[in-house]
Each structure stands twice: as structure tokens, then as C-alpha cells.
SEKE-557010 format. One record per residue: z negated, y, x negated of N, C-alpha, C in turn. Coordinates in steps of 0.05 Angstrom, whole numbers, plus 5000, padded with zeros to 4 digits. Layout:
# SEKE-557010
ZYXZYXZYX...
This chain:
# SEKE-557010
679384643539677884853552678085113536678685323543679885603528676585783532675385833511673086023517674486333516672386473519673086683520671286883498673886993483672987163462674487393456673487503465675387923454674487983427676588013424676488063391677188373394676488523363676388763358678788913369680688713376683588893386683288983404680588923420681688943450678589073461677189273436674489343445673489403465675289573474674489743500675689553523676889303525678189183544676989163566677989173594676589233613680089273641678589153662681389243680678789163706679889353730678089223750678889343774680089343799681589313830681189613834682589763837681790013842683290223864685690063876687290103885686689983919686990113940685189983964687589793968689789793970692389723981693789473956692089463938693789353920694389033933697489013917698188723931696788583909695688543886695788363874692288433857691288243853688188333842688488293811687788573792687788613770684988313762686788223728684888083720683188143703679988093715678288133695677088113673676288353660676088263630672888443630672288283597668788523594670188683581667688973605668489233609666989313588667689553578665789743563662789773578660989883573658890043590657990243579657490493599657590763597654590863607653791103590651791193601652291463606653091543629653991913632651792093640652192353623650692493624651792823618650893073640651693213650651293473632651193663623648994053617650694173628649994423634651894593641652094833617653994943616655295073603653195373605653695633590651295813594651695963611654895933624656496153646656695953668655295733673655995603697652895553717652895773743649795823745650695843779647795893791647995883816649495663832652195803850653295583871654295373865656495503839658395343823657095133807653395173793653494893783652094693812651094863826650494633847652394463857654394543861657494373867657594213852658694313826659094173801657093973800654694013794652693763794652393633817653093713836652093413861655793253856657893373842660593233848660192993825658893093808658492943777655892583791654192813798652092543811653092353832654592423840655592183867658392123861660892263844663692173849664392263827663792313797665192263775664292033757662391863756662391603743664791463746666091333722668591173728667590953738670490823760669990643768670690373747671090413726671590173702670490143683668390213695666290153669664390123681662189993663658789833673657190083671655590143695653490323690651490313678650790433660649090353638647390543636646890743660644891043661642690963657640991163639638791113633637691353667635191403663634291523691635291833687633791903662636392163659638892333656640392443675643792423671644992673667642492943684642893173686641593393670642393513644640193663639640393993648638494073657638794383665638094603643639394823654639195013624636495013614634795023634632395063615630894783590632494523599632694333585633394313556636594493565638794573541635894713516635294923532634395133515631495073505629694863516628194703503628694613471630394613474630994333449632194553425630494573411629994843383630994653358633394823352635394603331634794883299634694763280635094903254638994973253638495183230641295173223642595003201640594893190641494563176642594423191641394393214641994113237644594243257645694463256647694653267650094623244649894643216650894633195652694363202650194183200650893823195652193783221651893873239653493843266656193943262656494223251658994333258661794123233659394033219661593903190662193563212660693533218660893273246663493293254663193553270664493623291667593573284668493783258669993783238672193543223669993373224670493163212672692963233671592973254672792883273674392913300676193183282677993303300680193133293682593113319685392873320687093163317689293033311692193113316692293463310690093553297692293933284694393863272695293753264696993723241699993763271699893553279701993583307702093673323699793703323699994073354700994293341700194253316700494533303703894623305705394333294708494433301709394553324707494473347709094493372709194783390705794853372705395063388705595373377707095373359708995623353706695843346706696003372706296223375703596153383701695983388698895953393698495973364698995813341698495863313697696093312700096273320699396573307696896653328696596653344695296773353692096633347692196323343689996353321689496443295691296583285689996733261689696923268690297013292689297303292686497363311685297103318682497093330681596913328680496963299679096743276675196773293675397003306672797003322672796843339674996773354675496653374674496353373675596253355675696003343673395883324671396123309669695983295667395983327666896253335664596233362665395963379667395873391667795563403666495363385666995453353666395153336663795223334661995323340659595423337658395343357659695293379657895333398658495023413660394933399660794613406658994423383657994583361656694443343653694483351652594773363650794843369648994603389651194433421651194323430650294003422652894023403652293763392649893713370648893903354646293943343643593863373643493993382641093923404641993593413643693473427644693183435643593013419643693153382642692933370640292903361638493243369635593193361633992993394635793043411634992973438634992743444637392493427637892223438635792103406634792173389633592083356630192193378630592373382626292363401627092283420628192203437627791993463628991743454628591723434629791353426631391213437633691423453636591363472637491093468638891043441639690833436638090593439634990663427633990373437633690393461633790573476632590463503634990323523637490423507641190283524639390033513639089993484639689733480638089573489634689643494632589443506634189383542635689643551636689563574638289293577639089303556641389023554639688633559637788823546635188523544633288553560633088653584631888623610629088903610629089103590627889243581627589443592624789693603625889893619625890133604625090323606626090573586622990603568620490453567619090463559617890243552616090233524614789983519612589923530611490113542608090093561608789933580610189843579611789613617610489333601609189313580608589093567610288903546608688693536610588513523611288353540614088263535615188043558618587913535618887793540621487603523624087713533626087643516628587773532629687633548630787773570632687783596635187683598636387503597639887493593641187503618639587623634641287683665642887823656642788133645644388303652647688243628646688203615648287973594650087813615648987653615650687433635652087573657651387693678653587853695655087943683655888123661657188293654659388113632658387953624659587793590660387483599659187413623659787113632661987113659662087423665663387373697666587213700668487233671669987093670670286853656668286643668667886413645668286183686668685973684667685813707665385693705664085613721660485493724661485263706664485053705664184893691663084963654665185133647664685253619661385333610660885413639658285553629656085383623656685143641654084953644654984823622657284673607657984583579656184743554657585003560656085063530654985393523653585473552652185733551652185843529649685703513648585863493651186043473653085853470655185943456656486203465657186173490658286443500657086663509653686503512651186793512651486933487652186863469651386973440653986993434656186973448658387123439658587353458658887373477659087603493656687773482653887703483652287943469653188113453653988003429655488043399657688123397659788133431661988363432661188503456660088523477658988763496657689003490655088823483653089103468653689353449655389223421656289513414657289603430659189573452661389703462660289913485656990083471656390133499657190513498657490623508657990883498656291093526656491333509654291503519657191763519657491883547659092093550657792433547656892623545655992843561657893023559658093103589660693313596659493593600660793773584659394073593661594243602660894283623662394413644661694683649664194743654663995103647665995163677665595373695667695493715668795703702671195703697672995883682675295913686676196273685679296323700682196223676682896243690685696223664686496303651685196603651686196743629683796603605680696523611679496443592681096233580681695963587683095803583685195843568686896033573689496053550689096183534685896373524685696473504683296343483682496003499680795823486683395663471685295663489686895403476687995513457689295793458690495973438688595893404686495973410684295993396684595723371683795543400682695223383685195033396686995013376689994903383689394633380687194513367687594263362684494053373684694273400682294193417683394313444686894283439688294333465687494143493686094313516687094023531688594103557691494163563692294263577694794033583694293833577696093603583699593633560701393643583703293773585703994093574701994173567702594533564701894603534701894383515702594473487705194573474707694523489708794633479710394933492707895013513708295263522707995533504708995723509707395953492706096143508703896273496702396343519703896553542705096753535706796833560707496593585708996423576709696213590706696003617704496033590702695913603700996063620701696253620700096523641700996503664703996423661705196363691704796083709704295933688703395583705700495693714698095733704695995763703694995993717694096013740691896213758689696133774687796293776685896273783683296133767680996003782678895873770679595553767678595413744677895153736675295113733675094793742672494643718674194573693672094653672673394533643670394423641671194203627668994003610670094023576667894073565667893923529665693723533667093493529666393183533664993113497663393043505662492903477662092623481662992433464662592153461660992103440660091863440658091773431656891413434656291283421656790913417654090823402653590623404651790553395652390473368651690433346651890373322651390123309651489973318650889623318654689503317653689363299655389163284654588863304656488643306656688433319653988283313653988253273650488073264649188283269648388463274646388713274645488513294646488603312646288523347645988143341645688073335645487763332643287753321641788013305639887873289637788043299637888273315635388413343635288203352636787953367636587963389635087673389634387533359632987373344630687453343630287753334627887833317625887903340627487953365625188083394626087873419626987633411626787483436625087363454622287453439619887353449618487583457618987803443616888133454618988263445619788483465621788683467620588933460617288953467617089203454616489323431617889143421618689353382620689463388623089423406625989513403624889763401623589933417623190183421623890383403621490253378621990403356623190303332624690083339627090083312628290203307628190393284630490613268632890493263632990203267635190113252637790133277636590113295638990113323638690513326641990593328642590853327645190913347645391103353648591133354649891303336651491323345654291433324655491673334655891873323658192063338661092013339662391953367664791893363667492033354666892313375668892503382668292673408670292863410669793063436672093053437673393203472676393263475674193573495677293693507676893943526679093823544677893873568679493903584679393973614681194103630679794253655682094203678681194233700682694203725682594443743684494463764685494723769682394713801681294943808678494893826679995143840679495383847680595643872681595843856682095973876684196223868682496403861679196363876676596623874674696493866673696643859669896623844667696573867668596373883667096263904666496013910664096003925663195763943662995813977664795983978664096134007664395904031666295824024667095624045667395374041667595164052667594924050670394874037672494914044674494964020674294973993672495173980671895253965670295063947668095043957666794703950668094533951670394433962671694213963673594203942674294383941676694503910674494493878672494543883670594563855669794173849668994153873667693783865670793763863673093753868674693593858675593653834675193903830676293903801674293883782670993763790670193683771670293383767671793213786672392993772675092953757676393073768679293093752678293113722677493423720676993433693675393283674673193093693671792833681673892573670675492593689677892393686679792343666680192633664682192783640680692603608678192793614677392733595676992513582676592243592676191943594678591883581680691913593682891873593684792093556683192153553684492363531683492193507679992183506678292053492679191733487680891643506682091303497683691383479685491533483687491543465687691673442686091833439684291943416683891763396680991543409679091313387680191173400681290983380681490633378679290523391677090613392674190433400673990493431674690683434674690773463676990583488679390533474681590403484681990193511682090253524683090073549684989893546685289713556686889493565687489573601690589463606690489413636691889193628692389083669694588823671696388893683699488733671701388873682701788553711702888743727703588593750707288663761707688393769710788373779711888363809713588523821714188453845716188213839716988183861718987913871721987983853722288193855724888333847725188393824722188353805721988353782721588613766720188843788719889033781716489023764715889113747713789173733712089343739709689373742708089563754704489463737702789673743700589703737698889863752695789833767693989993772693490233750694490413735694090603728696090873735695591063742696991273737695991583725695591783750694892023719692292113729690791893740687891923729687491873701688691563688688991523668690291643644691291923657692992013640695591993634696491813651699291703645702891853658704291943635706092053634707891943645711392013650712591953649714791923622715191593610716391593584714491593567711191503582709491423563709591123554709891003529710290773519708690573523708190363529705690073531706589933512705089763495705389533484705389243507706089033504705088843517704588603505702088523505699988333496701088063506701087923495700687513508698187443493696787353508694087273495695086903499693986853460694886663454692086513443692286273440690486143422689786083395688786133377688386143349686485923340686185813329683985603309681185673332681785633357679885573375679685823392679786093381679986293397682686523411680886593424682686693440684186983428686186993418687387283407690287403422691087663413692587753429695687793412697887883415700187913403701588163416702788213400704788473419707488343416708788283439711588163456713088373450713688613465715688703474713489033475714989303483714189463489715589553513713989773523716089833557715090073567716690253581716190533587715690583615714490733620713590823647715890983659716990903683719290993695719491323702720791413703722591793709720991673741719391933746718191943775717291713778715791493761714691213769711891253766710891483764706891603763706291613790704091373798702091393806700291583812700291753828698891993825696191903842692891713829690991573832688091813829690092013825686492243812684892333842682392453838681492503859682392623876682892613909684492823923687192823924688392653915691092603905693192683936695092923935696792843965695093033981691893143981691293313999691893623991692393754006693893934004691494254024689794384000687194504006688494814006688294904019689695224017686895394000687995593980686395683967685495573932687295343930687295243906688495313883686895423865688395503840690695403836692995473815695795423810695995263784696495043786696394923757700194683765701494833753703094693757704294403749705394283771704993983763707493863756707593593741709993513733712093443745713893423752716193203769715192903760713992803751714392493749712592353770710892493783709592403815710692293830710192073839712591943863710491933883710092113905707592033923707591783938709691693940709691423954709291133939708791143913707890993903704490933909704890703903700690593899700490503868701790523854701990343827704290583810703690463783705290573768707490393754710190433750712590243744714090313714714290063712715990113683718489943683720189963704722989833701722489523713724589383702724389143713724788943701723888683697723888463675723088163684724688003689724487733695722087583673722787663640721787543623718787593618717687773626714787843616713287703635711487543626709887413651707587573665706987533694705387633714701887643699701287763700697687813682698287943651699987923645700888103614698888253617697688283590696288533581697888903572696889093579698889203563696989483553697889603527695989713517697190033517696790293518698390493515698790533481701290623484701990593445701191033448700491073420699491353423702691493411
């Protein structure tokens, strides 16, 4: 009998049907769970955030991940501007912030002439880091007084966002749906307890907290942000533009998001030894200091919304909510490949002919001549672990084009020019063809 155990390789592992047409049903694994949460930016007011926020409330939650919202998701400026931060706590943020920037070192080669032009608007670049720290300063006086983390985590143990709901013992419903769904009733009825307390002890940390701040902004802002902050590029494809060059892909208005991530801070015994210490009364979790989260990282990134500074028409609205999920998407998708902790798993699937394919394309981010690893999950001294086989590339024009709106064609849409590797007639994304790799392979994106 093979239990089931995800080991640290495979944190963020998670795959789940997303495709209406698909021939073949992705296999399931435990998903991450997410708690998303919205502000708006200090230039994003009136029509544009009402768009923006009703596209965020009903159609940017991913569909691969466990909802894990606490009741609050949206905060409004006057929310923002509640929350009175020192410049200690602005200081300790911006060295945060700092700390956990990816890849200057390789953007920096690529992008030539953005270099220079960040040294020559050092204003440019400290007011962004200021004002991304400023952000992230309030998030963390905001989630430490609303006891955020305990309240994800009492969620986990049948808990509601407050301890006045009384004392009551813990819950392993929500546990069990989420951590047992790939086990059979046989397994389960053998030896529960075992795989209750293993899935707890790999789910729970894995819970993460998003907030996206969304800004409506033209292109010229955009190529003089990216110019600015080269190594908080998020323009996909267009790092190794120079800005002349990127003035010409780029017109009109976007949504841009700066995404902040964020995880709970629990270790596997952490979480083994709460879940001992309050299995009879849950409401201490409330105020345990000892359960926290963590700051993960941020990315930027934006999607192309109209040609004008409007909501005039239904067009117009229809071009803004989509590009505020795009740019939600981006961002998800940037942030895996960023943190190790964040990381996805998919399954690779085979036609008859032995072509290779996967439910992801460039919602997920995915290039053409972007690399996968591929996994065989093997057996070890009782558990279940993974291996890397072989590696394999995503085919010339073999992208899935899966993002919101994909193929509709809205007159009035900003210009963001797109790649050749789109094949619109695909439903799936392909990486060549192979008799030898077996059907359910795992496969991981190599960075």
C-alpha cells in the first residue's frame, strides 16, 4: 500500500483540470492554499478601481489553489491610510524589501541601456523602493494587530476569525478534504490518524497570503518604472529591449500589480506540536505569538487594458477587468519561479502518437524553449519521493495561450506586443514527442 507523502521537493505541488476540453484529467496532488488580498494604489480612484476591484472579487483568484480567504480581501484607501507606520518600521521594511530582491545581477547584463538610465534617476528608483517598503511596512503592522496568521491557522482547525465563537476542540474536516482527497477510503480507514498528521504537517505551512496593488498606468509610466527598477522588471519578454525599442511595443493604459507574498512561518513539528497543545480548546490559537508569517518576496507586473483613460464603454470595462487578471496571473506565475516555496508541479500527459503535452500555458507563464525537469515518483524506505529522469522543452509555437480572454479580439485595446510562440489552436501546451516518458510524469519548470 503506497501512502502518500510530499516531501519538501515538491512544496507548492498541486495540478487540478482547468482546461474545459481536456482529453485527459490532470492528477491530483495537495495544493498550496492562498489567501488573496487587494489595496489600490494612490493613482487608482473612481471608475478604474471599481472595475479593477469587482474583476479581482469574482475572476482573479487562481483556479489552483485552496481558498483560504479570511472575510477581508479588499482594502480601500482610506484603510491604506489608517494604518500609521514609524520610519523605523519603513526602515526595517525597506532593508526586507532589499533583502529579497532575485536576479539584478542578470538583468543587469541584459539591459544595457536601462542601467544607464538608472543611474541617471536614482529619484526614480529610491521613491518606488520607498514606496514598496512604505506598503509593505503597513501589511505588517496590519497582519501582527489582526492576528492574520493565527486566524489562517485556527481556519485550518475548524476555527472562525475570532475566539468569542467559544471553546470547542479541533476540526479535521477541512484537513481531510484538502490533505486526504488523494488517499482511497481503503487507506484511509487502515490508518487515518497517520496520514491526518502527515498531511497537517505538509499542508498547513504551505499556506500563503498574496496582496496585489494595482495601479492604471500608461506606458510611458511603465518604461520609465522599469528603466528605473531593472531588477523588479516585469515586462516578460522585454528585458532585453532598450527603451527606444520598448516605446514602440508598448501604448496606451495597463493594470500593473506589485504583488507581495507572504507564508505562514511554521515548521512541520511547529505544526505537530499546536495542533497537540489546542486539540481540545482552539481559543488560545488566537493569541499565540509563536505562529507568524514570513515575508516572502514581491514581483511587478502589468497587462496591456485601452488605448484611453476610460470606462466609457463597455469595451472599456471589459479591457480593464481583463487586464486585471492577466496581470494577477503574471504575477503568480513570476513569484513560482522566483521562490522555491512558491513552486508548482504539473502532469505531463501523452497522445497516441506520443506527443507530450501539459495543461499549462502563458497564464503560467510559459515560454517557448522554456525547460521542464521530469519527475518519476519513486518509493524510498516507505515513502513516497521524486527523481529527475530526463529534461524537455516546450515546442517553437507549442504555447497554450490559457490567460484570461485568450483569442477575443476587443477593439480599443492597448498595444502590447505579443510573441510568435502562440499556437491558437492548441488547448494544451507541447514539448515534442517521446515513447519513453510515462503518461502522469511530473514535471517541474527548471529556472
Amino acid at each position: 500500500m503506497k501512502k502518500l507523502m510530499i516531501t519538501a521537493l515538491v512544496c507548492a505541488a498541486f495540478v487540478s483540470v482547468y482546461a474545459q476540453d481536456a482529453k485527459k484529467e490532470d492528477t491530483k496532488y495537495r495544493r498550496s492554499s492562498l489567501y488573496m488580498m487587494m489595496l489600490p494604489d494612490d493613482d487608482l480612484k473612481g471608475d478604474q478601481l471599481k472595475v479593477v476591484e469587482n474583476a479581482f472579487t469574482t475572476k482573479a483568484f487562481p483556479d489552483k489553489y485552496n481558498n483560504h480567504n479570511l472575510k477581508k480581501t479588499v482594502f480601500s484607501a482610506q484603510n491604506v491610510k489608517a494604518i500609521d507606520v514609524t520610519q523605523d518600521q519603513i526602515h526595517a521594511a525597506e532593508k526586507l524589501l532589499n533583502s529579497k530582491k532575485k536576479g539584478i545581477g542578470k538583468i543587469a547584463g541584459k539591459l544595457g541601456g536601462f542601467m544607464k538610465k538608472l543611474e541617471e534617476k536614482p529619484d526614480t528608483a529610491q521613491k518606488e523602493n520607498t514606496k514598496n517598503a512604505g506598503y509593505i511596512a503597513k501589511l505588517n503592522k496590519y497582519f501582527d494587530e489582526n492576528h492574520v496568521a493565527q486566524k489562517l491557522f485556527a481556519k485550518w482547525l475548524g476555527g472562525g476569525e475570532t475566539a468569542d465563537e467559544g471553546k470547542k476542540p479541533i476540526s479535521y474536516q477541512l484537513v481531510e478534504a484538502r490533505g486526504l482527497q488523494t488517499l482511497s477510503q481503503e487507506e484511509i480507514a487502515t490508518n487515518r490518524d497517520l496520514y491526518l498528521g502527515e498531511a497537517m504537517s505538509d499542508i498547513i505551512p504551505r499556506t500563503f497570503i498574496m496582496v496585489n496593488r494595482y495601479a492604471y498606468t500608461s506606458a510611458e509610466e511603465i518604461i520609465a518604472l522599469t528603466a528605473a527598477v531593472a531588477d523588479q522588471f516585469g515586462g516578460g519578454g522585454y528585458a532585453s529591449l532598450g527603451g527606444a525599442l520598448l516605446s514602440k511595443v508598448l501604448k496606451g493604459y495597463f493594470v500593473m500589480t506589485n504583488t507581495y507574498l507572504y507564508q505562514l512561518d511554521l515548521t512541520n513539528e511547529q505544526v505537530t506540536n499546536l495542533v497537540e497543545k489546542y486539540k481540545k480548546d482552539i481559543s488560545g490559537i488566537y493569541n499565540d505569538k509563536s505562529i507568524k508569517l514570513k515575508y516572502v518576496g514581491k514581483t511587478m507586473k502589468y497587462a496591456p487594458a485601452t488605448m484611453k483613460l476610460s470606462t466609457k464603454s463597455d469595451a472599456d470595462t471589459k479591457l480593464i477587468a481583463r487586464a486585471t487578471v492577466r496581470a494577477t496571473d503574471a504575477a503568480i506565475a513570476d513569484l513560482q519561479k522566483k521562490y522555491e516555496e512558491f513552486k508548482t508541479l504539473a502532469t505531463l500527459h501523452q497522445e497516441d502518437d506520443g506527443t507530450l503535452f501539459s495543461y499549462i500555458g502563458k497564464k503560467e507563464g510559459i515560454n517557448s524553449g522554456d525547460k521542464f525537469e521530469v519527475l518519476e515518483r519513486v518509493m524510498k524506505d516507505g515513502k513516497e519521493t521524486f527523481k529527475v529522469v530526463t529534461t524537455i522543452k516546450v515546442d517553437k509555437n507549442g504555447v497554450w495561450d490559457n490567460r484570461e480572454g485568450a483569442g477575443e479580439i476587443i477593439q480599443g485595446a492597448a498595444q502590447d506586443k505579443e510573441g510568435d510562440d502562440i499556437n491558437t489552436s492548441l488547448t494544451y501546451t507541447t514539448f515534442g514527442k517521446s515513447k519513453k516518458i510515462l503518461e502522469g510524469s511530473l514535471i517541474r519548470q527548471v529556472k
